[in-house]
N, C-alpha and C positions, 0 to 999 in steps of 0.2 A: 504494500500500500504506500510508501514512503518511497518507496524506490520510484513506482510512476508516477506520484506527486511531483518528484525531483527533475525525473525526464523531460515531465510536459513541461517545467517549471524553464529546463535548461537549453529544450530546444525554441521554447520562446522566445525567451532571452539572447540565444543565441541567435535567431532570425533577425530578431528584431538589432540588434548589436550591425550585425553583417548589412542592412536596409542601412540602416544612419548612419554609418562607414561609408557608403560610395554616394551619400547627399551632402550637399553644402553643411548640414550640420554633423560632422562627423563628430565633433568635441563630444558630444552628446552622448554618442556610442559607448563610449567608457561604464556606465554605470551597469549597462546591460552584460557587457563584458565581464563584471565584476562577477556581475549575480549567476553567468552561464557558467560562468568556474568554479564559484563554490558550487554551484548544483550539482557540477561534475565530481569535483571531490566527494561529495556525498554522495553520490551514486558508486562513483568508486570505491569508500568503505564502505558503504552495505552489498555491493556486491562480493569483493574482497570476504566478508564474513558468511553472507549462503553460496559462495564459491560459485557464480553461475558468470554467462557469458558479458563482455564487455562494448560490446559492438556499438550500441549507442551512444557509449561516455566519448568513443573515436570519433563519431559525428558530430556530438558538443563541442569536442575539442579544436577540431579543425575548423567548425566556424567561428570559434574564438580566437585561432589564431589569424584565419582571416579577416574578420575584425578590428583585432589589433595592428595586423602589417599596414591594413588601410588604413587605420587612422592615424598610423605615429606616420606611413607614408606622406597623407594632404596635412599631417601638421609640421613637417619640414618642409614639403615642397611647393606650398601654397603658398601665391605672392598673390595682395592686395597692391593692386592699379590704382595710385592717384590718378585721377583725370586732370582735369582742368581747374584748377583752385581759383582761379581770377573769376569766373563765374559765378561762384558759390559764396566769394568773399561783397560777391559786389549785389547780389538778390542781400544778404545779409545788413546791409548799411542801406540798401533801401525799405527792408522790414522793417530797421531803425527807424529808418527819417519817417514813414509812415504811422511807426506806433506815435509817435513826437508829435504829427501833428494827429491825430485824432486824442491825444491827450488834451492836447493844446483848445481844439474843440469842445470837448466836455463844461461844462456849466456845473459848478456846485453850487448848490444853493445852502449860505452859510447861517442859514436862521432855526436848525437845528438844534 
């Protein structure tokens, strides 16, 4: 009972690990990866003690390590593209000058 708790536990995990390794948020991935390896260690020693076959903990394992190659891979080899800063600095100081005068507009009425 604990052993397939673990399984379904580890190959979710590990799917779900292996999905957000190869999207933009691989960072992500990590916690799944955590959880598909203990599942696998535990499935490892309960299996290890009814002495039965291991064939599933290999399938965890190897989407765990798939997982992980991808993600330590896009988190060395990922570069973030500045574009155009002149653009962005220059909407910026116009948002300024815009908040300034609609401030400037406002009316308080000081009889409060």
């Amino acid at each position: 009972m604990i052993k397939k708790l673990f399984i379904i536990l580890g190959f979710i995990a590990a799917i779900l690990a292996v999905i957000l390794a190869v999207t933009p948020l691989s960072n992500l991935a990590i916690a799944p990866i955590i959880v598909a390896f203990i599942s696998g260690l535990v499935i490892l020693l309960v299996s290890k003690k009814e002495k039965t076959k291991t064939k599933t903990i290999q399938y965890i394992f190897l989407m765990v390590i798939i997982a992980l190659f991808l993600t330590i891979y896009k988190g060395i080899y990922a570069t973030s593209e500045i574009g155009n800063t002149e653009q962005l600095e220059q909407r910026d100081e116009e948002n300024l000058e815009d908040s300034k005068e609609i401030l400037e507009d406002i009316e308080f009425d000081e009889d409060l």
